[in-house]
Structures are given as structure tokens and as C-alpha cells.
DSSP file (Angstrom, degrees, kcal/mol; ACC not computed):
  #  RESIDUE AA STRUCTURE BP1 BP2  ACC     N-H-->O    O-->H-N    N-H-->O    O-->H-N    TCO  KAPPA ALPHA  PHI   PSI    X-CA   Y-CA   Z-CA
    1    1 A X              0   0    0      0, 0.0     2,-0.1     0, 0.0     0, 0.0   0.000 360.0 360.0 360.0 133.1   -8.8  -99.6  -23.3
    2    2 A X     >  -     0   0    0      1,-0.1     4,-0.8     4,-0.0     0, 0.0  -0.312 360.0-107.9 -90.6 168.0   -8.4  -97.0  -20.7
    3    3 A X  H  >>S+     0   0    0      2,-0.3     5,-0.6     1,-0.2     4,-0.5   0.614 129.8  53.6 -67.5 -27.0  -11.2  -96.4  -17.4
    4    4 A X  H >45S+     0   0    0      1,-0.2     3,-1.2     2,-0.1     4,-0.2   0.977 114.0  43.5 -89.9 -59.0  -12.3  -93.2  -19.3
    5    5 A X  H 345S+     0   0    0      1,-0.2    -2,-0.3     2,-0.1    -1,-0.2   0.724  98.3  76.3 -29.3 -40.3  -12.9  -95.9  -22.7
    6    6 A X  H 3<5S-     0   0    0     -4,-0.8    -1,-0.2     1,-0.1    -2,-0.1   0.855  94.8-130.4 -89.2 -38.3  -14.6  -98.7  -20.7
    7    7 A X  T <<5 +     0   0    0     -3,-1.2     2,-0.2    -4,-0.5    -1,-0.1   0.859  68.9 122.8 107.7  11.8  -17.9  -97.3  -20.3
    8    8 A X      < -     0   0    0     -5,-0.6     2,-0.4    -4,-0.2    -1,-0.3  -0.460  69.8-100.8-124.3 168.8  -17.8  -98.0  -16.2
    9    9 A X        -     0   0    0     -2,-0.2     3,-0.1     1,-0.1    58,-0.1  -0.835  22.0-163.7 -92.9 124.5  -18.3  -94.7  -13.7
   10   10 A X  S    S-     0   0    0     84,-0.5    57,-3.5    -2,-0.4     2,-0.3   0.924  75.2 -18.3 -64.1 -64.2  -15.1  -93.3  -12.1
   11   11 A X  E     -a   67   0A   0     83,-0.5     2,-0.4    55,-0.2    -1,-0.3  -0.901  49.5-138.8-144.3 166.6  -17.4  -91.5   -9.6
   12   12 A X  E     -a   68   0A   0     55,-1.0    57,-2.5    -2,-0.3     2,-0.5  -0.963  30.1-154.1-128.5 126.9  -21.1  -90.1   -8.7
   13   13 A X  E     +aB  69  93A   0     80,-5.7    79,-2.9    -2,-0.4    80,-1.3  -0.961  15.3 179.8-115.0 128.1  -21.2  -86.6   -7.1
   14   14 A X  E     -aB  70  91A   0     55,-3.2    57,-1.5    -2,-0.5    77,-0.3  -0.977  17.3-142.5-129.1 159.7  -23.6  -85.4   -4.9
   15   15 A X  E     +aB  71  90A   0     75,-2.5    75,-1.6    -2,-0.4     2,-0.2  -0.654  28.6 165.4-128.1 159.0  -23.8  -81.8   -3.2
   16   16 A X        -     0   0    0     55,-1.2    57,-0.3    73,-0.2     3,-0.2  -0.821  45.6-122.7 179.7 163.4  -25.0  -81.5    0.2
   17   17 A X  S    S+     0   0    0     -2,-0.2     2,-0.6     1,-0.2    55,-0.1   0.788 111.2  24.7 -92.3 -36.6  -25.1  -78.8    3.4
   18   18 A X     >  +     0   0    0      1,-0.2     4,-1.9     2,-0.1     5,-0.4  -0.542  62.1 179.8-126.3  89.6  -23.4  -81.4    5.7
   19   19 A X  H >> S+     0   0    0     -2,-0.6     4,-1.8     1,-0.2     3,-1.0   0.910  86.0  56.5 -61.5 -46.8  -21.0  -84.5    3.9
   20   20 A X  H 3>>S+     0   0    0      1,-0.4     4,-1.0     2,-0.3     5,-0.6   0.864 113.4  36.4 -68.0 -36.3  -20.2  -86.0    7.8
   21   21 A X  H >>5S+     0   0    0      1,-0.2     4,-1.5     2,-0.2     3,-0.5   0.986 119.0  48.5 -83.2 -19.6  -23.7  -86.4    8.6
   22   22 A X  H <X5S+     0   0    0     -4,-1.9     4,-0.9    -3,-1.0    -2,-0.3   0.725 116.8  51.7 -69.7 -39.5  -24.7  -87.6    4.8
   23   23 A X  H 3<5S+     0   0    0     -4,-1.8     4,-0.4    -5,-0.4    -1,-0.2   0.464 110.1  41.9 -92.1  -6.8  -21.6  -89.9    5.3
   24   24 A X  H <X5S+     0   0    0     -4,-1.0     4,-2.9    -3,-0.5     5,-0.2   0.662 111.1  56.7 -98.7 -41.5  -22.5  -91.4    8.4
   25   25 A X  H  X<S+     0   0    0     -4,-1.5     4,-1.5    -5,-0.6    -2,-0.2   0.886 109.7  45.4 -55.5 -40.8  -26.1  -91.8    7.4
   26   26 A X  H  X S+     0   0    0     -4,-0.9     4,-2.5     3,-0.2     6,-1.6   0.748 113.0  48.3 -40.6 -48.6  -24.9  -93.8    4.3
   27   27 A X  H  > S+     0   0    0     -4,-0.4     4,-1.9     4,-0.2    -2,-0.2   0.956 116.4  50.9 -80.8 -56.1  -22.2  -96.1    6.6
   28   28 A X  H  < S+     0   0    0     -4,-2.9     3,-0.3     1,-0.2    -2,-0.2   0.930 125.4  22.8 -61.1 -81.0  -25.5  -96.5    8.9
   29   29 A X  H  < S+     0   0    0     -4,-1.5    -1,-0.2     1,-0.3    -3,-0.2   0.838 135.8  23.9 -38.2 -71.1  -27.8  -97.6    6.1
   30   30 A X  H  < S-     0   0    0     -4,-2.5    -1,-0.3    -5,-0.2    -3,-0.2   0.511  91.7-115.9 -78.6 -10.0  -25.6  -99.0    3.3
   31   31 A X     <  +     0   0    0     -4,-1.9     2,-2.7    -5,-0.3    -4,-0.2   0.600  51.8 170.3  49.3  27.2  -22.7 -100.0    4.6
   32   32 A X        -     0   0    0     -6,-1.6     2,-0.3    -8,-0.1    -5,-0.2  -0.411  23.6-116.7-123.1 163.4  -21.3  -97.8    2.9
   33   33 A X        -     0   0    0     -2,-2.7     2,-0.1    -3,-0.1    28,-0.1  -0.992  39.2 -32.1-170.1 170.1  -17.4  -97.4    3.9
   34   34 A X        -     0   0    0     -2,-0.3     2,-0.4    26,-0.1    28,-0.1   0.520  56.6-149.8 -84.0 161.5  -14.9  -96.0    5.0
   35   35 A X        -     0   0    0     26,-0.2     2,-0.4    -2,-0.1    26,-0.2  -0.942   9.4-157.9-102.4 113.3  -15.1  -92.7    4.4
   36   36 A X  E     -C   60   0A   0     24,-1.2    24,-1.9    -2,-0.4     2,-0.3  -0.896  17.8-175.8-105.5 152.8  -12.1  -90.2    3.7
   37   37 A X  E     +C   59   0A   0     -2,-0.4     2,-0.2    22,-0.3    22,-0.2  -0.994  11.6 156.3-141.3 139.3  -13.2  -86.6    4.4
   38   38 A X  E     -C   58   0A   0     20,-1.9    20,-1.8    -2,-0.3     2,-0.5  -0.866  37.4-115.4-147.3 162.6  -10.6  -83.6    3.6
   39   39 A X  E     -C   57   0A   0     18,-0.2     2,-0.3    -2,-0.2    18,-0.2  -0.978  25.4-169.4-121.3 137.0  -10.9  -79.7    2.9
   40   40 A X  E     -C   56   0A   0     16,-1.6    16,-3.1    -2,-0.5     2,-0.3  -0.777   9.8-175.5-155.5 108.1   -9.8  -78.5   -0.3
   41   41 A X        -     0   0    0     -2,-0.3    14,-0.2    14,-0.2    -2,-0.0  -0.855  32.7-130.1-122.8 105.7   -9.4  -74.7   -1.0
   42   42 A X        -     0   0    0     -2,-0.3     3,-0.4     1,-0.2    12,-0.4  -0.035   8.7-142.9 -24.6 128.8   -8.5  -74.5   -4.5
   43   43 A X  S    S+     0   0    0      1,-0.3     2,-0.2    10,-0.1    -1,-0.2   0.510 101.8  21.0 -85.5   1.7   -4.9  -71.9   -5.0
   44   44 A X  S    S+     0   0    0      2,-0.1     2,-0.3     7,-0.0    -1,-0.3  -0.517  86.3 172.6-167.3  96.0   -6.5  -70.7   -8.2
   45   45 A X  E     -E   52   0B   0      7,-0.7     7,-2.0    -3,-0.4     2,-0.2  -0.684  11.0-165.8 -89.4 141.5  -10.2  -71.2   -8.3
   46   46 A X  E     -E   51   0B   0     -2,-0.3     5,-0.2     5,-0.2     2,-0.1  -0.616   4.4-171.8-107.1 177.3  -12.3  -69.8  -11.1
   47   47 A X  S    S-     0   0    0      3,-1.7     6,-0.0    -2,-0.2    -2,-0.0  -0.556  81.1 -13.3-168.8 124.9  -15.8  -69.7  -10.9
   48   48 A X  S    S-     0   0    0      1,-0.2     3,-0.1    -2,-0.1     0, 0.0   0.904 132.5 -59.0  62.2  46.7  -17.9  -68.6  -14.3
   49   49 A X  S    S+     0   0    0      1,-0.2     2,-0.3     3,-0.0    -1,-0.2   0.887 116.3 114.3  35.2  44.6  -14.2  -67.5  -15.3
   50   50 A X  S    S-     0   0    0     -3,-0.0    -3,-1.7     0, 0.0     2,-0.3  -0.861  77.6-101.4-124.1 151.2  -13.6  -65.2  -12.6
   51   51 A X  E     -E   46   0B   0     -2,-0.3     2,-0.5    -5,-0.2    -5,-0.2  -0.592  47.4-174.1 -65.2 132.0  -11.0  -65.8   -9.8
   52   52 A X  E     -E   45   0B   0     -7,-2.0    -7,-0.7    -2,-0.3     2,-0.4  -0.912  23.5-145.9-130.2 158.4  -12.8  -66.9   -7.0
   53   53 A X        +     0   0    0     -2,-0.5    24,-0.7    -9,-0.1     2,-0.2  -0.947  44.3 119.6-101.8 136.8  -11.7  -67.6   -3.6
   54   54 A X        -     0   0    0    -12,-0.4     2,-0.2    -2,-0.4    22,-0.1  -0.957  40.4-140.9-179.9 175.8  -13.6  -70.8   -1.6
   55   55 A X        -     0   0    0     -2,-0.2    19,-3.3    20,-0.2    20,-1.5  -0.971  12.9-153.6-158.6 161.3  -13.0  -73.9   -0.1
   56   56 A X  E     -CD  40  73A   0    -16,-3.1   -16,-1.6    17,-0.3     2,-0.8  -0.971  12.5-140.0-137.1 125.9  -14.9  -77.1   -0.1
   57   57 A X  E     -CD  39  72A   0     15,-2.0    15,-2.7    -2,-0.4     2,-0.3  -0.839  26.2-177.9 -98.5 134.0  -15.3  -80.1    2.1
   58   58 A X  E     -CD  38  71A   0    -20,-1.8   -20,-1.9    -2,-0.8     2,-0.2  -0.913  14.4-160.9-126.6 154.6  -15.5  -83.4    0.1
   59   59 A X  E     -CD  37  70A   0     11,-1.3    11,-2.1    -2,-0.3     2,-0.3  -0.838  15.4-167.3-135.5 152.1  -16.1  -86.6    1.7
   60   60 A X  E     +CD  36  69A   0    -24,-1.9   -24,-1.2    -2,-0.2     9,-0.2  -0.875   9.6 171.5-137.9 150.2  -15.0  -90.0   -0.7
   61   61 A X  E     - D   0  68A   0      7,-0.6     7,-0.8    -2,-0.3   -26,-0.2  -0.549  29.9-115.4-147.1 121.1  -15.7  -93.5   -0.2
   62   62 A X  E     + D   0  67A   0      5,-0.2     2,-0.3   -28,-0.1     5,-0.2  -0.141  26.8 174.0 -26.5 128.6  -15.3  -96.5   -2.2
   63   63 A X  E >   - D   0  66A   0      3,-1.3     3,-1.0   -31,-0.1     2,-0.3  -0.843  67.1 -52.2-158.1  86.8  -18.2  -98.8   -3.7
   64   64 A X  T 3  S-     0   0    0      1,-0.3    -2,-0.0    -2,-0.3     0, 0.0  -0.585 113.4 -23.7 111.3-124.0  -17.1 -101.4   -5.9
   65   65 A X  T 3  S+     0   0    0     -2,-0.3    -1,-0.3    -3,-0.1     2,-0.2   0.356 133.9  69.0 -90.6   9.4  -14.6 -100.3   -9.0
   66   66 A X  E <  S- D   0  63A   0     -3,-1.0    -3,-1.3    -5,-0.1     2,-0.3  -0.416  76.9-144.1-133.1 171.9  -16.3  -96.9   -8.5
   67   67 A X  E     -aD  11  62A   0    -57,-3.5   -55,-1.0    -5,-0.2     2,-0.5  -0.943  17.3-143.0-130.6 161.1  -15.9  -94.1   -5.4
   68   68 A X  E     -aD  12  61A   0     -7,-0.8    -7,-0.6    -2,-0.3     2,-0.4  -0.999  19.1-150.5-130.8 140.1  -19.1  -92.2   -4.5
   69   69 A X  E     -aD  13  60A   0    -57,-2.5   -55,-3.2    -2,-0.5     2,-0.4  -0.873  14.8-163.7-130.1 138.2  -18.5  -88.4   -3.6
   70   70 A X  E     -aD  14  59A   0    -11,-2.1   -11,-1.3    -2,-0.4     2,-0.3  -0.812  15.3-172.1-120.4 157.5  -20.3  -85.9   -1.3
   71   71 A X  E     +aD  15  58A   0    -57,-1.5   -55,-1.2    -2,-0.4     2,-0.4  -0.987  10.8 171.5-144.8 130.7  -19.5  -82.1   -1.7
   72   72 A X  E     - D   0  57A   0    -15,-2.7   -15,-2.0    -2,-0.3   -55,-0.1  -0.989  36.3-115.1-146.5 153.5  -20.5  -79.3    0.3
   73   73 A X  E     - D   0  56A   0     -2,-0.4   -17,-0.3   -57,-0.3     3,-0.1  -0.313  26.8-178.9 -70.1 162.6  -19.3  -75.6    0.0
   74   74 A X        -     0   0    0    -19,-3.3     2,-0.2     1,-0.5   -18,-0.2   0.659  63.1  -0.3-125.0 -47.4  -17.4  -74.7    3.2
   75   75 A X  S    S+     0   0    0    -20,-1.5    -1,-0.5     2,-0.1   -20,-0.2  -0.366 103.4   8.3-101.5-174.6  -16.4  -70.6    2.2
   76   76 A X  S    S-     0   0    0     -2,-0.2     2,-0.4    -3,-0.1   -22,-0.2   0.292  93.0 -45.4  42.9-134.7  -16.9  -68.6   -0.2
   77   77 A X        +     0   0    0    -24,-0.7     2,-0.2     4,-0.0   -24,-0.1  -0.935  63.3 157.5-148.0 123.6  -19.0  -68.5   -3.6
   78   78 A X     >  -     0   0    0     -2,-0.4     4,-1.6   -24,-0.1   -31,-0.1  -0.934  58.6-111.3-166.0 143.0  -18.7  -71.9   -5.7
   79   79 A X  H  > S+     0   0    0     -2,-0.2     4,-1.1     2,-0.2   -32,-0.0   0.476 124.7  62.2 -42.2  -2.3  -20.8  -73.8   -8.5
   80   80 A X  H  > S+     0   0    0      2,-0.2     4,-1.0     3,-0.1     3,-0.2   0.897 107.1  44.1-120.5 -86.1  -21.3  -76.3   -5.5
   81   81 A X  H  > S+     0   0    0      1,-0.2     4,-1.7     2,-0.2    -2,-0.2   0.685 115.2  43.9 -48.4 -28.6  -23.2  -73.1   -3.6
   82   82 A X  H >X S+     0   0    0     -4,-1.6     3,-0.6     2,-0.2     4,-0.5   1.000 113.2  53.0 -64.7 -75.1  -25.2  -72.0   -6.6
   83   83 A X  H >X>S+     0   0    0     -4,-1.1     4,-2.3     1,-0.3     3,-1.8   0.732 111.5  49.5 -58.1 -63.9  -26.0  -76.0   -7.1
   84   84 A X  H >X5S+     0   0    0     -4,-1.0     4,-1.5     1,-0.3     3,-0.5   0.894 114.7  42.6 -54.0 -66.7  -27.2  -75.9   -3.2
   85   85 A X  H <<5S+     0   0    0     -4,-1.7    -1,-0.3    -3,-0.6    -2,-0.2   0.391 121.1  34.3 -67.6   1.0  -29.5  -72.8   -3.5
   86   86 A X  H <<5S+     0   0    0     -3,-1.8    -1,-0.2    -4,-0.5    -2,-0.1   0.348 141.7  11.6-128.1  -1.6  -31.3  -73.4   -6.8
   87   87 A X  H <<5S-     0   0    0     -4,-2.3    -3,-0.2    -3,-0.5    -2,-0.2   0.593  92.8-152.2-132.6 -30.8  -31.6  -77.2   -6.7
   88   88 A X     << -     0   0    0     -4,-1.5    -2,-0.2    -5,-1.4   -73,-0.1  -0.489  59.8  -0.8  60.9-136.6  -30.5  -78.2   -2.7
   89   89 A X  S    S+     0   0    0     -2,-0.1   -73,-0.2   -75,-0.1     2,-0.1   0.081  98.8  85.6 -79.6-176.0  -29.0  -81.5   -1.8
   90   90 A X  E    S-B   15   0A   0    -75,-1.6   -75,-2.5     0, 0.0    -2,-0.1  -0.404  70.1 -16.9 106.2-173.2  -28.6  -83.9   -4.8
   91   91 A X  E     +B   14   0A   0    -77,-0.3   -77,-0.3     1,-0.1   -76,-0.1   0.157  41.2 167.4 -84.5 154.8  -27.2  -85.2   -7.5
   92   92 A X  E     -     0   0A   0    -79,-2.9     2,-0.3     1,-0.5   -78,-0.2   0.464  55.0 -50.4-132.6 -38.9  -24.4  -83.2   -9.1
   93   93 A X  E      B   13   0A   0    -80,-1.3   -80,-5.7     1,-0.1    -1,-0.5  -0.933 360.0 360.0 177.6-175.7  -22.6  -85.5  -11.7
   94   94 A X              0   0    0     -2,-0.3   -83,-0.5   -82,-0.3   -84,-0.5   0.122 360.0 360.0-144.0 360.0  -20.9  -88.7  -12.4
């Protein structure tokens, strides 16, 4: 039985305007950490199934068998910016 079989969470995503202060605020509170943070512009991004140009800062940390994941848009036009302006910080999947 495979990780996707088992019925466990790979990861929890949540979108936010700032992951470094949302990730230090978490370390403060929860303990939780470390924290890797990286920026990621997709070389052939869609968005709705258009070519899109963007980039994205995502911040990762580990929390058990699982990772918990912040996202924030950094450029461009992305489901991650739509998600910001029509819902604002929160949950995005898992």
C-alpha cells in the first residue's frame, strides 16, 4: 500500500499575503519547524488553460509523517491570487 492508498495526508496547503511572517508566527506559537522557503516560477504555467507567466513563494515544514505548506503569489496572475482576493488567507487544500 502506497502513501496515496494509506488514507494519511501528504500535505495541508494554505495561501497567504506573507509565508515568512505566517512561518515565523507558527515556529513562535507551535513549534512548528524548520521551515524551508524557496521561489518557484513555473517554465510553463497554465492558469484556466492559458499560458500564464507567475512565480510563487512557498514556505514547507515538516509536522509529523505529514509537511504543512504556505503559498503566496509573488508575480503575476495565479489560482493562488484569485484564491487570495475572493476568499483571503486560508485554507487551500490538502
Amino acid at each position: 500500500m502506497g502513501v496515496a492508498d494509506s488514507g494519511t495526508f501528504h500535505h495541508t496547503c494554505c495561501v497567504v499575503h506573507d509565508p515568512e511572517k505566517v512561518a515565523q508566527s507558527l515556529a513562535d506559537t507551535l513549534a512548528i519547524r524548520p521551515w524551508n522557503l524557496w521561489t518557484v516560477e513555473p517554465e510553463n504555467g497554465t492558469v484556466h488553460g492559458k499560458q500564464a507567466a507567475y512565480s510563487l513563494r512557498i514556505a514547507l515544514a515538516q509536522v509529523g509523517d505529514a509537511y504543512y505548506e504556505l503559498i503566496s503569489p509573488h508575480t503575476g496572475d495565479s489560482v493562488y491570487t484569485e484564491h487570495l482576493q475572493s476568499k483571503g488567507e486560508g485554507l487551500h487544500h490538502t
